[in-house]
C-alpha positions in Angstrom: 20.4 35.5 38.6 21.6 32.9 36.5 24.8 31.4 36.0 26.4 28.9 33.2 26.4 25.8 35.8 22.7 26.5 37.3 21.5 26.5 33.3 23.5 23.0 32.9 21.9 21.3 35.9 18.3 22.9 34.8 18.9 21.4 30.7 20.1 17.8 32.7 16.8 17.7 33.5 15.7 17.1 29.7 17.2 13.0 28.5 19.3 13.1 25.2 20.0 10.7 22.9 24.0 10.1 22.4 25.6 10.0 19.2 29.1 10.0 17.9 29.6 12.4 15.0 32.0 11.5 12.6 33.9 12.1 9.5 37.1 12.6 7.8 39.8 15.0 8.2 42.0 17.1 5.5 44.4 13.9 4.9 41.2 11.4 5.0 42.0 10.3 8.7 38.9 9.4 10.1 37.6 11.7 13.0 34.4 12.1 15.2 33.2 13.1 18.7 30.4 12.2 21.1 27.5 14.6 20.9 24.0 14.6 22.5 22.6 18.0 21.1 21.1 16.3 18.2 17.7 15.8 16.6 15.8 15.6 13.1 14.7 19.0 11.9 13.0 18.2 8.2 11.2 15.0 6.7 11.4 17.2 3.2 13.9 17.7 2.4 15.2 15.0 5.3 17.2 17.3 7.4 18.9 16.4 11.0 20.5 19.4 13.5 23.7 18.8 15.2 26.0 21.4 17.7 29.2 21.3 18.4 31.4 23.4 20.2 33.2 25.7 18.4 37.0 24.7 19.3 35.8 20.9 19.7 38.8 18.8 17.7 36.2 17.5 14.9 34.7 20.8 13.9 37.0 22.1 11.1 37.2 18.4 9.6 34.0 18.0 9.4 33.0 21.2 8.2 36.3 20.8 5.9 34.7 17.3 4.4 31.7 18.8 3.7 29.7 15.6 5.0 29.3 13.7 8.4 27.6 10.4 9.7 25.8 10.9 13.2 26.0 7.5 14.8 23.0 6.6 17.4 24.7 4.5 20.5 23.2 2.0 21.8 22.8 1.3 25.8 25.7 -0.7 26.0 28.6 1.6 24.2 29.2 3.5 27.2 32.5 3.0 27.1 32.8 4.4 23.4 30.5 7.7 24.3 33.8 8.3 27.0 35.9 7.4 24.5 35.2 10.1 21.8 35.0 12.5 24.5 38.1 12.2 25.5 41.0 14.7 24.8 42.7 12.0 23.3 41.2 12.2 19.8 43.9 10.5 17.7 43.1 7.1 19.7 39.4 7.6 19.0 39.6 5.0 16.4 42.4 3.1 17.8 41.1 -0.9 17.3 38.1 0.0 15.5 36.8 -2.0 12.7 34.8 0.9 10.6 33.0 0.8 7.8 31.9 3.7 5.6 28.7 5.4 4.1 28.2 6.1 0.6 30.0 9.8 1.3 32.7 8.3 3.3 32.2 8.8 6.9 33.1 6.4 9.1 30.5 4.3 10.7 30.7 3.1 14.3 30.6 -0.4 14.8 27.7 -1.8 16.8 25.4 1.7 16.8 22.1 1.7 17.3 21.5 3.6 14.2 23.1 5.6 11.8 22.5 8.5 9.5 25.1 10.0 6.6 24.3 13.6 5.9 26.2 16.2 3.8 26.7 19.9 5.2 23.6 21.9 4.4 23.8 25.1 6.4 26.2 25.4 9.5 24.6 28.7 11.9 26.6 30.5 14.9 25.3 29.4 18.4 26.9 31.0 20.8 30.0 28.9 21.5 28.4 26.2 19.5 27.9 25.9 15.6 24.2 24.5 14.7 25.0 22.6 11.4 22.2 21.5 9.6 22.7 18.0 7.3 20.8 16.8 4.6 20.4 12.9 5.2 21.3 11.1 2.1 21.5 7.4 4.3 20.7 5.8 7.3 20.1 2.5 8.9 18.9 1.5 12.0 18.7 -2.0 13.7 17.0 -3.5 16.9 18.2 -2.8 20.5 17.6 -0.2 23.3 19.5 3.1 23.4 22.1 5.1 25.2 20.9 8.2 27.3 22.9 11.4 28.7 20.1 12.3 31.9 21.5 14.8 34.9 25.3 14.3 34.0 25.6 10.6 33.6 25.0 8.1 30.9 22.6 5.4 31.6 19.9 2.9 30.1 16.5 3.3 29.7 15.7 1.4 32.5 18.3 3.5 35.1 
């Protein structure tokens, strides 16, 4: 038989990637969350998959916005994965010096990478929505990245 918990401690098994999602809400406060279930779908047109739970504090914003940046952490942002997990999400940007992509997201200082996508196609998955984005810029720069492997963050060389 299976159960929620056994299925999470099978899928730790697989190493993520971890990424902070952001955008901007109805009044054009800036908003975001970590997220690991991410990956590129398309090189034409340039698509990217992201799910997020369906009562997760950025998911109307960014669905509202219409756009979102997915920002690639590198190995030593622990601390800012935690961070925009927390239930705390009006301090998520509390001290941050952001900058903006050319749809207005907010980009996180010091990522590994970015990538600005607007809102292609947005699916039901279960408690999650799978949106789709279609990439319209990204940037990446040198450096090692942050992993989610069997319920903890680490390096690549944990």
């Amino acid at each position: 038989m299976t159960s929620a918990e056994e299925f999470r401690r099978v899928m730790g098994h697989f190493a993520t990637g971890v990424t902070v999602v952001t955008s901007r809400g109805p009044e054009g406060e800036p908003v975001g969350l970590t997220v690991n279930a991410f990956t590129s779908v398309s090189l034409d047109p340039l698509l990217v998959l992201v799910c997020i739970h369906n009562r997760a504090s950025g998911r109307e914003p960014l669905l509202g916005a219409g756009h979102f940046a997915v920002n690639i952490l590198a190995e030593d942002q622990e601390a800012l994965a935690l961070r925009f997990a927390s239930k705390y999400a009006a301090e998520r940007f509390h001290d941050l010096e952001i900058r903006e992509g050319p749809l207005g997201s907010p980009v996180v200082p010091g990522a590994l990478a970015w990538l600005e996508c607007r809102v292609h196609a947005v699916f039901p998955g279960g408690d999650h929505s799978v949106i789709l984005g279609e990439v319209v810029d990204y940037h990446a720069r040198r450096g090692r990245p942050l992993l989610f492997f069997q319920g903890r963050l680490r390096g690549l060389g944990e």
